[in-house]
C-alpha positions, 0 to 999 in steps of 0.5 A: 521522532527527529532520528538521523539516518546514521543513527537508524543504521546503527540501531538496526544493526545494532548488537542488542538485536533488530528493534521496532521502530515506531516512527511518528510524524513521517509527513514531516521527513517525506513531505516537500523536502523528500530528497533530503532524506533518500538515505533514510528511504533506502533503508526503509525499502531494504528493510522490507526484505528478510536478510537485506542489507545496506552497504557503507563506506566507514573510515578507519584511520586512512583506511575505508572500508566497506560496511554492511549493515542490516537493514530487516526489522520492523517498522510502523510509520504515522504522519499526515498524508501520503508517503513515497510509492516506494514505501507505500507499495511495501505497507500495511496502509490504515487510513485514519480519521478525526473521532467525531464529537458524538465518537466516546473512547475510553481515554488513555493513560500511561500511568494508569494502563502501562500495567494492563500493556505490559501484562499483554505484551508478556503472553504474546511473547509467550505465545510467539515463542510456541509457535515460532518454530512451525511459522517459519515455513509457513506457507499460508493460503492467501485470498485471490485478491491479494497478489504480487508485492501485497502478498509479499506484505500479508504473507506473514501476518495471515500466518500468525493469524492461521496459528492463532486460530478461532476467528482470526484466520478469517479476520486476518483475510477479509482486513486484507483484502479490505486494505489493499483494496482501499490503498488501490483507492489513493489519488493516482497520477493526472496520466492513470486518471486519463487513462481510467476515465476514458475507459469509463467513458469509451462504452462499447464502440471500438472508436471515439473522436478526439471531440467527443471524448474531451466532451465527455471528460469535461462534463465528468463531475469531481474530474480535473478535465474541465480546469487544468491550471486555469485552461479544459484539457485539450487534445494536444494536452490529452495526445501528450499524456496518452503518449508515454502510455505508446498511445497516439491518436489517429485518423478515424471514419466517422461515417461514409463521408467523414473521417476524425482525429481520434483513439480506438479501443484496440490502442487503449485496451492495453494500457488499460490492462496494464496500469488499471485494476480490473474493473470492480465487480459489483459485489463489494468486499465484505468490510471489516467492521462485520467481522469486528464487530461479533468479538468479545473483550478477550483479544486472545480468543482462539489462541490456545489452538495453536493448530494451523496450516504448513507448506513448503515454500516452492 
């Protein structure tokens, strides 16, 4: 908590080796104050990056010099509430609630349970040596789901959960697909919520009015449409956030005798394919509560076959 960026750089490029860094209450480096701290989102983002460096300027009597320092390790981050896109897109993001009072844990205590962590840091080290080899060429099968950046950020752990074998191989990928599924789930810009909502509401016509779609997005429940700073969208409000999307409306038919402003399907159908996720399918993803919830007390289960899957990286 409350690092300076200077300090970070060191510590990851640091002679003892990468670290882990653990950094509690994020909220309060990237909340209304966030361009104070790019320095320490830079690095964040190049540390995503196997290899990846940052580059510096250091003052050596009266001579500067560039520096570059690395960047890679891991991190974990806990705060309250969103984060920049640039750090979310690149996360494993678990979303967490307030235990409710009918919700018992057994309680936590340094003194008491530090043994017991330490006992279970040892075998995992352990067992990352043994199969560090193999890992480093791993070439895991990833489900459909799980694509681009996401697969960047899975990539590894379905791995090591592939080597550890038993049931985590199918633990590792239905918590995948479950948690990109609900980080595809966050409160999205007022321009992807147009877009969506008008494709929930276009149907099956190949036209609309502008009057009948701001009906139509006015009477959406839990949508903004109907009170935008104390006014209902309009269609000058609509037409300007549909237009950095390359969508403008036009003149339609109506019927034989009438035309209308409006938009056609064949205008928003490429903004749809571009900035929305395909529509959900009416099976759901199988939640990892069903997978978690058969397991034993032995969080190793399935680690003493080490057998899994190599590929060569193409």
């Amino acid at each position: 908590m409350n690092v300076s960026p200077s300090y970070l750089f060191r510590k990851v490029g640091g002679e003892a080796g990468r670290p882990t860094i653990l950094y509690d209450e994020i909220d309060t480096v990237f909340g209304a104050k966030a361009k104070e701290n790019e320095e320490l989102r830079g690095l964040l983002n190049a540390g995503h990056r196997k290899g990846a460096v940052a580059g510096r300027c250091v003052v050596r009597g009266k001579a500067v010099e560039t520096e570059e320092i690395p960047a890679y390790c891991a991190v974990a981050l806990a705060g309250i509430g969103d984060l920049p896109d640039t750090i979310l897109t690149r996360s494993v993001i678990v979303k967490m609630r307030r235990r409710a009072p009918t919700e018992t844990v057994e309680a936590y205590r340094r003194r008491t349970h530090s043994a017991e962590g330490e006992h279970l840091k040892e075998r995992l080290v352990a067992w990352a040596g043994a199969v560090e080899a193999g890992l480093t060429d791993a070439w895991p099968e990833l489900p459909s789901e799980i694509k681009d950046r996401d697969a960047d950020v899975w990539e590894p752990l379905v791995a090591v959960a592939d080597a550890g074998g038993g049931r985590w191989p199918e633990r590792a990928r239905v918590a995948a697909v479950t948690l990109v599924t609900q980080s595809r789930e966050r409160d999205t810009s007022l321009g992807l919520r147009l877009l969506s909502d008008l494709r929930s509401i276009f149907g099956e016509e190949e036209h609309r009015t502008t009057d009948w779609l701001l009906t139509e997005l006015h009477s959406l429940e839990d949508a903004p449409w109907s009170d935008l700073r104390g006014k209902p969208l309009d269609s000058r409000g609509m037409a300007v956030r549909l237009r950095r999307y390359e969508i403008k409306p036009k003149v339609i038919r109506v019927d034989t005798l009438t035309t209308a402003r409006g938009y056609t399907r064949e205008d928003l159908h490429d903004a749809w394919v571009r900035y929305l996720p395909p529509c959900p399918s009416r099976e759901s993803v199988t939640s990892v509560t069903s997978i978690t919830a058969t397991d034993d007390n032995d969080p190793f289960e399935g680690l003493k076959d080490a057998s899994y899957k190599l590929g060569r990286r193409g």
